[in-house]
KOLTOR-605670 format. One record per residue: residue number from 1; residue in three letters; x, y, z of N, C-alpha, C, CB in turn. Coordinates in nm, 2 decimals. Last residue first. Glycine has a CB too. Layout:
% KOLTOR-605670
 num residuo     nu     nv     nw    cau    cav    caw     cu     cv     cw    cbu    cbv    cbw
 NUM     ALA      X      Y      Z      X      Y      Z      X      Y      Z      X      Y      Z
...
***
This chain:
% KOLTOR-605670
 num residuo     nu     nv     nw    cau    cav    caw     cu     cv     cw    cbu    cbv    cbw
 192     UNK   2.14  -1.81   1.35   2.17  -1.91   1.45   1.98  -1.95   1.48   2.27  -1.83   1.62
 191     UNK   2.19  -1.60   1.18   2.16  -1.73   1.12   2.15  -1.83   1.25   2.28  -1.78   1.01
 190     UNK   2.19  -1.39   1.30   2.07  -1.42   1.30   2.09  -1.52   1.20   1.98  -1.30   1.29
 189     UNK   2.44  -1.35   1.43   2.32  -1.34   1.50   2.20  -1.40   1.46   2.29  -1.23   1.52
 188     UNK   2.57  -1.32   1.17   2.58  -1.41   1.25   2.49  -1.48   1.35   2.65  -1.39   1.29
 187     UNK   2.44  -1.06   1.16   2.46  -1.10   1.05   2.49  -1.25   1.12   2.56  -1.02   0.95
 186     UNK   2.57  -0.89   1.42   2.40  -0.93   1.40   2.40  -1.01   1.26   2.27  -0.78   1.38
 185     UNK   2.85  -0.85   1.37   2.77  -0.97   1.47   2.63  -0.96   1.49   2.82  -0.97   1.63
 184     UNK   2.84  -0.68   1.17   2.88  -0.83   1.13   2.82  -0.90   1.22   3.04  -0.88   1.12
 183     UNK   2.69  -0.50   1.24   2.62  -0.53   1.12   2.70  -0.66   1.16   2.64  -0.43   0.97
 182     UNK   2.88  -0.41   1.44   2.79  -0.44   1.48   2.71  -0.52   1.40   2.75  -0.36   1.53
 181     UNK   3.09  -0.32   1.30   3.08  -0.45   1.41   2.97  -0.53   1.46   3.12  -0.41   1.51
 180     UNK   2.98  -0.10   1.23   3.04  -0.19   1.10   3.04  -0.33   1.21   3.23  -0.13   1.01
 179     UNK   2.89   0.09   1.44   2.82   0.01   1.35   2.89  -0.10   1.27   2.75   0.09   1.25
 178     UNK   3.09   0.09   1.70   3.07   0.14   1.55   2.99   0.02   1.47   3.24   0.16   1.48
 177     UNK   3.12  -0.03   1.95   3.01   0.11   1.98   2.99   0.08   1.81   3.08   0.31   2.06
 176     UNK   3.30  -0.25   2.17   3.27  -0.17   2.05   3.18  -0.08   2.06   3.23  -0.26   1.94
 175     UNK   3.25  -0.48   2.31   3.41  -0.35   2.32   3.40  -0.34   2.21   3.61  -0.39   2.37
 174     UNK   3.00  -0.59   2.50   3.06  -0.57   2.38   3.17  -0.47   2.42   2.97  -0.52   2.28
 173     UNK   2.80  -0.79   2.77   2.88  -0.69   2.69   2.94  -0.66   2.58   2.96  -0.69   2.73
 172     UNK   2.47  -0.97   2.65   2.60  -0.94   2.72   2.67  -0.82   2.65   2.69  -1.06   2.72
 171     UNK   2.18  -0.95   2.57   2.29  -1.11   2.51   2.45  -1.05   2.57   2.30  -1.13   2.25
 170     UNK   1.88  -0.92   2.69   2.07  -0.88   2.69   2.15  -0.97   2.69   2.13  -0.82   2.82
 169     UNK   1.59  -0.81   2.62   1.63  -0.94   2.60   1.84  -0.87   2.60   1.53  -1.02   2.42
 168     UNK   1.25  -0.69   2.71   1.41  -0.66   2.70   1.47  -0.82   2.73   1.47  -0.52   2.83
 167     UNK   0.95  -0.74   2.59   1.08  -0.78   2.71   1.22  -0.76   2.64   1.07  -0.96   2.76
 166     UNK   0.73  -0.64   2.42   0.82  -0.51   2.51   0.92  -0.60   2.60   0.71  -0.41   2.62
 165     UNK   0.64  -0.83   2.26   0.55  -0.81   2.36   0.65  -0.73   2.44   0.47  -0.94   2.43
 164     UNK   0.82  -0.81   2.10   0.70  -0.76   2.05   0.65  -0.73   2.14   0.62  -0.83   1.99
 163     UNK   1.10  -0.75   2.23   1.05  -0.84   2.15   0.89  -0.78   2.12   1.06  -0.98   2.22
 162     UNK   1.46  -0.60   2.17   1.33  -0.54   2.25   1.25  -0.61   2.15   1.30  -0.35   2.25
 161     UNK   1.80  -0.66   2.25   1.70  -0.72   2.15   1.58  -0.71   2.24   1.74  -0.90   2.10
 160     UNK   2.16  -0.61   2.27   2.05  -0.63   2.32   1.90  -0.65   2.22   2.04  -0.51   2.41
 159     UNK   2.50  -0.56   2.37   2.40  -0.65   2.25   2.26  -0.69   2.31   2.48  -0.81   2.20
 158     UNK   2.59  -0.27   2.53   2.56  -0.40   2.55   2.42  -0.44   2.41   2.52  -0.41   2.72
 157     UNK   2.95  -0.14   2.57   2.82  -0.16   2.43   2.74  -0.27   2.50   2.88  -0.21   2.25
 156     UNK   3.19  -0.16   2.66   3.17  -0.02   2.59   2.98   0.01   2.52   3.31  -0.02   2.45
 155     UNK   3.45  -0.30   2.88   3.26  -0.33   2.79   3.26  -0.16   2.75   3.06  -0.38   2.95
 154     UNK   3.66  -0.39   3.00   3.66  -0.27   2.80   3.54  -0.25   2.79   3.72  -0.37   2.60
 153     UNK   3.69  -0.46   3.19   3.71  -0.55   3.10   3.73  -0.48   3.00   3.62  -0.63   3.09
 152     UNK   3.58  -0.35   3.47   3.71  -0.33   3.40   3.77  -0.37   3.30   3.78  -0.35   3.45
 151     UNK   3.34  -0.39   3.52   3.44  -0.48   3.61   3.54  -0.45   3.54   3.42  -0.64   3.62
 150     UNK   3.17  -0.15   3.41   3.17  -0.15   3.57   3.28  -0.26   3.58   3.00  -0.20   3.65
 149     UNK   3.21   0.03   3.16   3.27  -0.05   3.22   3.28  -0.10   3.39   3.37  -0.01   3.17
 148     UNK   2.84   0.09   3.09   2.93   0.13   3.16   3.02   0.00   3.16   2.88   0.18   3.29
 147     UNK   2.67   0.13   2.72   2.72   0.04   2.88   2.89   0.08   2.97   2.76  -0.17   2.82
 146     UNK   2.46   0.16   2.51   2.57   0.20   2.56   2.57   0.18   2.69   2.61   0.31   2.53
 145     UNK   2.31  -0.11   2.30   2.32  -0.03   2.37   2.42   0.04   2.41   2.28  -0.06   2.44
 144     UNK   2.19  -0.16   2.01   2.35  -0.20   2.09   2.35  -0.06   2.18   2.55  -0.21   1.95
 143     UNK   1.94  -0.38   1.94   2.00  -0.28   1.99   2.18  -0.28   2.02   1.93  -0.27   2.10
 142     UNK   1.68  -0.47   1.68   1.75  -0.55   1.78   1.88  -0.44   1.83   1.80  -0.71   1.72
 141     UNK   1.40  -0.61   1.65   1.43  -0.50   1.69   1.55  -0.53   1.78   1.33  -0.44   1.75
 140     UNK   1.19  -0.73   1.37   1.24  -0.79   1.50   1.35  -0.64   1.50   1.31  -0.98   1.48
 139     UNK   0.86  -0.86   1.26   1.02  -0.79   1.24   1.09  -0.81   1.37   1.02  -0.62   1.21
 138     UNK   0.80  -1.11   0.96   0.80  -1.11   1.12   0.87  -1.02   1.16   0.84  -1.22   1.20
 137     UNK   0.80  -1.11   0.68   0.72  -1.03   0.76   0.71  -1.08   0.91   0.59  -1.03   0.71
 136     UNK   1.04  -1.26   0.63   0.90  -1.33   0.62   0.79  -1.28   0.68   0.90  -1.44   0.67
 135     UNK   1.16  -1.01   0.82   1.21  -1.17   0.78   1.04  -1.22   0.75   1.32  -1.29   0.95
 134     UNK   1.36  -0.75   0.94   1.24  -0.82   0.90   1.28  -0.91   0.79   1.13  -0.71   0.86
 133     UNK   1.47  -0.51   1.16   1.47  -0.64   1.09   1.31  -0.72   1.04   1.56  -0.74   1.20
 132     UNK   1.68  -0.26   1.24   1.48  -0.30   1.19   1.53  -0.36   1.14   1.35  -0.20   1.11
 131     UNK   1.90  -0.20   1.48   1.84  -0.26   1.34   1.72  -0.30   1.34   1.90  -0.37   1.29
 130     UNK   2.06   0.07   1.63   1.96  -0.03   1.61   1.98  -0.07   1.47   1.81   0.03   1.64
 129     UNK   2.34   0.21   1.80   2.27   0.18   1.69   2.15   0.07   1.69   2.37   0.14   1.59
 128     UNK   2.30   0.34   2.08   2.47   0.39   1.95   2.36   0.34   1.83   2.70   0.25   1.97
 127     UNK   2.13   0.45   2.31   2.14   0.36   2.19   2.22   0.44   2.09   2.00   0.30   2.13
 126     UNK   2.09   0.44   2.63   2.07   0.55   2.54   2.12   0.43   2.46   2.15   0.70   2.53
 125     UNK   2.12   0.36   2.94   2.15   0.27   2.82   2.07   0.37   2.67   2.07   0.08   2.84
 124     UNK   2.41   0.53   2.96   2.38   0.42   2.95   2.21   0.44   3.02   2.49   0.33   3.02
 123     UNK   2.48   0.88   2.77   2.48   0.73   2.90   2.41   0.63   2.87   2.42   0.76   3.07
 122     UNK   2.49   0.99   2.56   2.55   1.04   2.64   2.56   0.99   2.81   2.50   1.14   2.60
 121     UNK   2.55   0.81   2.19   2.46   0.86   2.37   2.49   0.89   2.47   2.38   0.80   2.44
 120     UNK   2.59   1.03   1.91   2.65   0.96   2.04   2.60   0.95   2.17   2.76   1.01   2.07
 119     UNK   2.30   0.97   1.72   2.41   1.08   1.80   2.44   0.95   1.88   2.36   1.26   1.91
 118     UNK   2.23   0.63   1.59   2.18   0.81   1.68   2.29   0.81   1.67   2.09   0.85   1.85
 117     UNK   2.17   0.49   1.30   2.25   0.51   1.42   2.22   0.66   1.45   2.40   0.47   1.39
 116     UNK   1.97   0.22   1.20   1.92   0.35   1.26   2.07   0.38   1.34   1.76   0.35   1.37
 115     UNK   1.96  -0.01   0.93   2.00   0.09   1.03   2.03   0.19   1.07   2.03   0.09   1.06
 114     UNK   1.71  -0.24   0.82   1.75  -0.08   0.82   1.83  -0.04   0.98   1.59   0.03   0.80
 113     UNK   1.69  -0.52   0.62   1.71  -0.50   0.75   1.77  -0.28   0.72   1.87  -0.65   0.81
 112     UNK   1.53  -0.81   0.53   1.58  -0.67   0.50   1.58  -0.61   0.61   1.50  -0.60   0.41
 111     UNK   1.67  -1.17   0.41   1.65  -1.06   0.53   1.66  -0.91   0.46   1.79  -1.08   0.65
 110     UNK   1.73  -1.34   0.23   1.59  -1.31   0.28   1.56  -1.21   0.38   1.55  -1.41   0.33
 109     UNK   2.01  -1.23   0.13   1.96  -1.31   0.12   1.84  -1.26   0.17   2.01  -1.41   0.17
 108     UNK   1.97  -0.87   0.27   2.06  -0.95   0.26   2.00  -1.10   0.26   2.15  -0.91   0.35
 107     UNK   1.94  -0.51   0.19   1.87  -0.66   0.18   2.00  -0.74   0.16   1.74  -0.67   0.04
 106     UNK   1.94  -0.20   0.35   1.97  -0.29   0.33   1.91  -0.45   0.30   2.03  -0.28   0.39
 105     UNK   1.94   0.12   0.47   1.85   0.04   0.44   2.00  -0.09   0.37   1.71   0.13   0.33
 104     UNK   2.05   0.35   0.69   2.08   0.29   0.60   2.02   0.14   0.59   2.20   0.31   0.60
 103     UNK   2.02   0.73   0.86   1.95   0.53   0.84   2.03   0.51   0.67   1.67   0.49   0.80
 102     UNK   2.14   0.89   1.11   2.19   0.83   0.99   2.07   0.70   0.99   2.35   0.78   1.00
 101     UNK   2.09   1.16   1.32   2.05   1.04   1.28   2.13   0.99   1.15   1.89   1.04   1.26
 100     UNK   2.13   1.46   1.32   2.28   1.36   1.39   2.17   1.17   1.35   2.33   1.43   1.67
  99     UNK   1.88   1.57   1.30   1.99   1.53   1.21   2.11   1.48   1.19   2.01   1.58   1.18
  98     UNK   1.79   1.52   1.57   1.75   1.45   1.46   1.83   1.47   1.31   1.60   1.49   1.46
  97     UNK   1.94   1.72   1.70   1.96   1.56   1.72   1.91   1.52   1.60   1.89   1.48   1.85
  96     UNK   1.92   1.97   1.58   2.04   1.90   1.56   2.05   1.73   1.56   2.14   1.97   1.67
  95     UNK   1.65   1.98   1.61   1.69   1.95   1.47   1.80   1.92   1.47   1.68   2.03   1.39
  94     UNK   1.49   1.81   1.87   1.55   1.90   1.80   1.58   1.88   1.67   1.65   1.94   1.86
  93     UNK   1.29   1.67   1.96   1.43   1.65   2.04   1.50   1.76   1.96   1.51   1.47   2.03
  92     UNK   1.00   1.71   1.88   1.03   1.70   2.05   1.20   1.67   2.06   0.94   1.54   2.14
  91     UNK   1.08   1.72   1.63   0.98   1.85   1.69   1.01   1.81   1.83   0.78   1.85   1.65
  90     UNK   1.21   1.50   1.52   1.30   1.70   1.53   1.21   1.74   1.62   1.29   1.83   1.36
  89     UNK   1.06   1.32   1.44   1.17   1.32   1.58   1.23   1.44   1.61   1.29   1.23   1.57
  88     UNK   0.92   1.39   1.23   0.86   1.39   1.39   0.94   1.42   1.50   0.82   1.26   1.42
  87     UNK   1.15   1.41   1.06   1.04   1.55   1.12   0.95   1.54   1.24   0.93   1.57   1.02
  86     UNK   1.22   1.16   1.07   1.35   1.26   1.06   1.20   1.36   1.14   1.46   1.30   0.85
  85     UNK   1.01   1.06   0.94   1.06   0.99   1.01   1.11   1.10   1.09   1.14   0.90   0.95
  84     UNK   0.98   1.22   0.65   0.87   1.24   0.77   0.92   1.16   0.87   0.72   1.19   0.74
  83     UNK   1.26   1.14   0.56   1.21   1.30   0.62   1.09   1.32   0.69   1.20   1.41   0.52
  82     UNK   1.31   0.88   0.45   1.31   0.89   0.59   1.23   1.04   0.67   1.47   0.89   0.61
  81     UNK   1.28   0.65   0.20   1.15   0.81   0.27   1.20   0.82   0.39   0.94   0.79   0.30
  80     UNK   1.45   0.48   0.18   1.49   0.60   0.17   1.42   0.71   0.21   1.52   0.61   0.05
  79     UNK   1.29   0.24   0.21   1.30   0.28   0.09   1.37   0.40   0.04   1.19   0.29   0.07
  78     UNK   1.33   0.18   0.49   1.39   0.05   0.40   1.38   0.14   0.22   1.24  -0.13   0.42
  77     UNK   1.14   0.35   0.59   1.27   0.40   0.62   1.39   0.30   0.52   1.28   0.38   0.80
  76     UNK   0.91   0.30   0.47   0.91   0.41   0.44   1.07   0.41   0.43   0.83   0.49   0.54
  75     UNK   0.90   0.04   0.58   0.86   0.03   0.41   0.92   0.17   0.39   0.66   0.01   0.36
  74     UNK   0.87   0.07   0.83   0.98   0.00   0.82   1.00   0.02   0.63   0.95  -0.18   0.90
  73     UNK   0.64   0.23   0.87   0.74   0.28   0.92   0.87   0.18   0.87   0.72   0.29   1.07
  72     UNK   0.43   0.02   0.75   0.44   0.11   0.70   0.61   0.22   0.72   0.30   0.15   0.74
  71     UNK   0.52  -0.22   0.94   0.50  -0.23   0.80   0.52  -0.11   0.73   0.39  -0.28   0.77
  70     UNK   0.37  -0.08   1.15   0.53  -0.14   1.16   0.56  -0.14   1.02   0.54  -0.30   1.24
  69     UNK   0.16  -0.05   1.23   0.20   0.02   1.12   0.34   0.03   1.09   0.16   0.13   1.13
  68     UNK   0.03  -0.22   1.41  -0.03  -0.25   1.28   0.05  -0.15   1.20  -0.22  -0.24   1.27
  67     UNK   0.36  -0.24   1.61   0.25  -0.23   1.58   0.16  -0.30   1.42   0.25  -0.09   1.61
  66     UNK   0.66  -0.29   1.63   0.55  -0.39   1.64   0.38  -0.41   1.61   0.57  -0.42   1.76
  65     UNK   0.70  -0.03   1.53   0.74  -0.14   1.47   0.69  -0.24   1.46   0.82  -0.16   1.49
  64     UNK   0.61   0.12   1.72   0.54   0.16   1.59   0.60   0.01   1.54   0.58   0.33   1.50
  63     UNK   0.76  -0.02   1.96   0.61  -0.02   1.95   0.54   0.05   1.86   0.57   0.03   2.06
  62     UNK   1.02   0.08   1.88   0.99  -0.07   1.87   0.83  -0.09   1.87   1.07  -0.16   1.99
  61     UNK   1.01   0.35   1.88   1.03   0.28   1.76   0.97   0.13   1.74   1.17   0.28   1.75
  60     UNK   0.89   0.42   2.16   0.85   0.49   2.07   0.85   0.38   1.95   0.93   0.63   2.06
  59     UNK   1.13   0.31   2.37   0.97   0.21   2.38   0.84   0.26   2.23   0.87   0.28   2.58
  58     UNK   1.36   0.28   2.30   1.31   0.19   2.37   1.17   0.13   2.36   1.33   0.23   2.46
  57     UNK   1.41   0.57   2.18   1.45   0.42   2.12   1.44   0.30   2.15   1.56   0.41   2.10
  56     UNK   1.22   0.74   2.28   1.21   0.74   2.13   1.27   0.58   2.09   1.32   0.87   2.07
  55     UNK   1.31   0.74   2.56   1.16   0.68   2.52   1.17   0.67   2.35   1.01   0.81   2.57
  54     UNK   1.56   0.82   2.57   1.50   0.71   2.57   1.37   0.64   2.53   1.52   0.70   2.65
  53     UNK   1.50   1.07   2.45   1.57   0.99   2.38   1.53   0.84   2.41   1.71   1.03   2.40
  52     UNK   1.32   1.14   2.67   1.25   1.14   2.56   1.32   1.07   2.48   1.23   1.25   2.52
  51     UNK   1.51   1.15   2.88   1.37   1.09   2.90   1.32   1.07   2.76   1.27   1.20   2.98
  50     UNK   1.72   1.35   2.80   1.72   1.23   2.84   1.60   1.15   2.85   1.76   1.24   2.93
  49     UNK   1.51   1.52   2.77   1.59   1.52   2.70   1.64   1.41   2.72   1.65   1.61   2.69
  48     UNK   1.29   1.55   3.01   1.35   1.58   2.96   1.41   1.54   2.84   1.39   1.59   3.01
  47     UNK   0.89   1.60   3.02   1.02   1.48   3.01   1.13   1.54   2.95   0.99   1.35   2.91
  46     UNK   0.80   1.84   3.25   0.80   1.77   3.15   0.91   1.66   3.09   0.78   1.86   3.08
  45     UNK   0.66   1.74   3.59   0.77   1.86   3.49   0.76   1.75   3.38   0.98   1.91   3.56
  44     UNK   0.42   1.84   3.86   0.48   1.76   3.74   0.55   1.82   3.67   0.40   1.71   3.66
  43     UNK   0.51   1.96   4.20   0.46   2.00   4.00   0.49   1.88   3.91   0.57   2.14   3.90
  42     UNK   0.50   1.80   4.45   0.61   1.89   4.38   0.52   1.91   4.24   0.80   1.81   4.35
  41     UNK   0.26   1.84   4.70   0.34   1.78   4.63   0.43   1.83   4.54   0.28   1.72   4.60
  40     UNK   0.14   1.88   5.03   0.15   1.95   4.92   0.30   1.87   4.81   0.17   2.12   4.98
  39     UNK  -0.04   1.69   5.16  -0.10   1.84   5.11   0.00   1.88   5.03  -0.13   1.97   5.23
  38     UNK  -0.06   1.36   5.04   0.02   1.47   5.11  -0.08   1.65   5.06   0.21   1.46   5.03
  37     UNK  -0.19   1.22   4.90  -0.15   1.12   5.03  -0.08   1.26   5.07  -0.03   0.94   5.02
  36     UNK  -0.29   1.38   4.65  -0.40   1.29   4.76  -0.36   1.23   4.86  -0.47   1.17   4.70
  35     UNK  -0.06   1.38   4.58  -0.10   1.50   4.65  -0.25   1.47   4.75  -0.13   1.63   4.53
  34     UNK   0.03   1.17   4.46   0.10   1.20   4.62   0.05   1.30   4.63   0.27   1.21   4.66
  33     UNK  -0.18   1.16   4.27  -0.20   1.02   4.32  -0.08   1.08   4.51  -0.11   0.83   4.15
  32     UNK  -0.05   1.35   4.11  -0.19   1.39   4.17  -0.20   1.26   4.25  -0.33   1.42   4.04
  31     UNK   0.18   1.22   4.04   0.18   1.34   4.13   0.03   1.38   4.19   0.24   1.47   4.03
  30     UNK   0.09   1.02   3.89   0.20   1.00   4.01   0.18   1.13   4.09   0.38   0.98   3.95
  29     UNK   0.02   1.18   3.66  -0.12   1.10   3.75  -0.03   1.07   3.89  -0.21   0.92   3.67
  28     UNK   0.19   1.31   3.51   0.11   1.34   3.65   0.06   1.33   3.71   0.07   1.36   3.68
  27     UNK   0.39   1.12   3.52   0.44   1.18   3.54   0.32   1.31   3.67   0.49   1.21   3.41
  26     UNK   0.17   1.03   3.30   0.20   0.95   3.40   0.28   1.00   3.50   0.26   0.84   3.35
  25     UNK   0.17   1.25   3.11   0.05   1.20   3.21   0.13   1.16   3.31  -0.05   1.08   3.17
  24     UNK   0.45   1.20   2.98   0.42   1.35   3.06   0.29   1.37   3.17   0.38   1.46   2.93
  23     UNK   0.41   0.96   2.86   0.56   0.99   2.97   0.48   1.15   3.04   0.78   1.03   2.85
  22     UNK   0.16   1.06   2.72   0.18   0.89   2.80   0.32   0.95   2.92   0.27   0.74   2.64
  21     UNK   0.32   1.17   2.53   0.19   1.25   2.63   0.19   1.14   2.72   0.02   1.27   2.56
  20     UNK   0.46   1.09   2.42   0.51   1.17   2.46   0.44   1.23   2.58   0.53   1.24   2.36
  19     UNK   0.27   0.89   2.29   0.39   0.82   2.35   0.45   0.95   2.45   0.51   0.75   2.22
  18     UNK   0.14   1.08   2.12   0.12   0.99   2.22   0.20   0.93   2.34   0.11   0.91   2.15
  17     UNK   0.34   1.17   1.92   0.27   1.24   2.07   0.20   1.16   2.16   0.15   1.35   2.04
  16     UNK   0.39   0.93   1.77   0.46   1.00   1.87   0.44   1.09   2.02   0.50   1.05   1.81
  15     UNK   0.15   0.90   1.69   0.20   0.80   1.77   0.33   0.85   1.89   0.24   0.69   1.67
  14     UNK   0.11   1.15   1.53   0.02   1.07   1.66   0.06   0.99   1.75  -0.08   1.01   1.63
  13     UNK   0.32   1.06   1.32   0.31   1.22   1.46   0.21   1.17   1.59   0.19   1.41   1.37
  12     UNK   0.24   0.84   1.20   0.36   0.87   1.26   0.36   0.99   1.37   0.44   0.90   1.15
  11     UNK   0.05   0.95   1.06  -0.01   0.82   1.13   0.15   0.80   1.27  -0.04   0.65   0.97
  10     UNK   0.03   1.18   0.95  -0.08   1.16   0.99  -0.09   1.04   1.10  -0.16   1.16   0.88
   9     UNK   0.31   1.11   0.76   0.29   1.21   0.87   0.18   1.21   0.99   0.27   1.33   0.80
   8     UNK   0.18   0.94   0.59   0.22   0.90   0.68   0.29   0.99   0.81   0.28   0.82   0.62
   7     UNK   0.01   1.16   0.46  -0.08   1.05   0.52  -0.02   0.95   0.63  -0.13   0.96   0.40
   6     UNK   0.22   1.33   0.36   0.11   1.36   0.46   0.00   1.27   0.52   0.05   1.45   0.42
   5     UNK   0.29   1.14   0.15   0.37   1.20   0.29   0.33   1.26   0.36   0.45   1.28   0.28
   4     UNK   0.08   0.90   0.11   0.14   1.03   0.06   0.22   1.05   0.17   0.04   1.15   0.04
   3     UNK   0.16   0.49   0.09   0.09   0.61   0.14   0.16   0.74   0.14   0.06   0.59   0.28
   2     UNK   0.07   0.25  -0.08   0.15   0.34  -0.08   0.06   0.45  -0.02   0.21   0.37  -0.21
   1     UNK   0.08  -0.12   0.00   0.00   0.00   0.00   0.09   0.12   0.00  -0.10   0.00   0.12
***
């Protein structure tokens, strides 16, 4: 099905605000829920910058992906239409961030696969790169987070994978961050 650029604007923006509105409710209903146990509680404040990056690559992407319009978001970004992609994400994080994005689409044997690499994230677990995967129309969402060296080893990255039904899945540390490493050990990844 081909949809105009204002039709997938139409279906893309909503979801976002959504999702935006969702972190900024909840934020309030917590606060009106301790002003009912206290006389006086702090303001709700809006999601920062941090807050929102995360929400964009955690719970925003993978839940349009998994959704009924996964297809459409994955068709758009797999074809090069990225700028209504790119335009949503500008209005709540900016235009620098959203143009510090890179996608690059790709088909390999049966697999088509697009990756998304953000700006450099500025902690853990913010995201260096994703892949939209899709296989016989099943898709699949799979991460390289950024990870503290907590035992001293080199970890720099952790190999991770968000499933339909939202369970975070952590296949362990990495001593990498750059996509090209990452393309090879999901390419392996996913003949197993």
């Amino acid at each position: 099905m081909n949809y105009s650029r204002s039709e997938r604007r139409n279906v893309l923006l909503p979801l976002l605000l959504l999702f935006i509105t969702i972190i900024t409710f909840s934020t309030s209903f917590r606060v009106l829920a301790a002003q009912t146990q206290a006389t006086q509680a702090p303001p709700a404040k809006a999601p920062d910058q941090k807050e929102l990056i995360y929400a964009l690559q955690h719970e925003i992407i993978p839940g349009i992906l998994f959704s009924d319009k996964g297809t459409l978001l994955f068709n758009d970004l797999f074809s090069g239409n990225t700028g209504p992609f790119l335009q949503i994400i500008e209005e709540p994080l900016g235009k620098t961030y959203a143009s510090g994005i890179k996608i690059s689409p790709e088909h390999i044997d049966d697999t088509d696969l697009v990756l998304i690499s953000f700006p450099v994230p500025a902690e853990e677990p913010q995201v260096f790169h994703v892949f939209l995967v899709r296989k016989n129309e099943t898709f699949r969402y799979i991460a390289l987070e950024k990870g503290n060296d907590v035992g001293n080893i080199g970890t720099r990255s952790f190999f991770c994978e968000w499933s339909a039904d939202h369970n975070h899945k952590n296949y362990g540390s990495r001593k990498y961050e750059d996509a090209t490493a990452f393309r090879k050990e999901l390419l392996d990844f996913l003949k197993k």
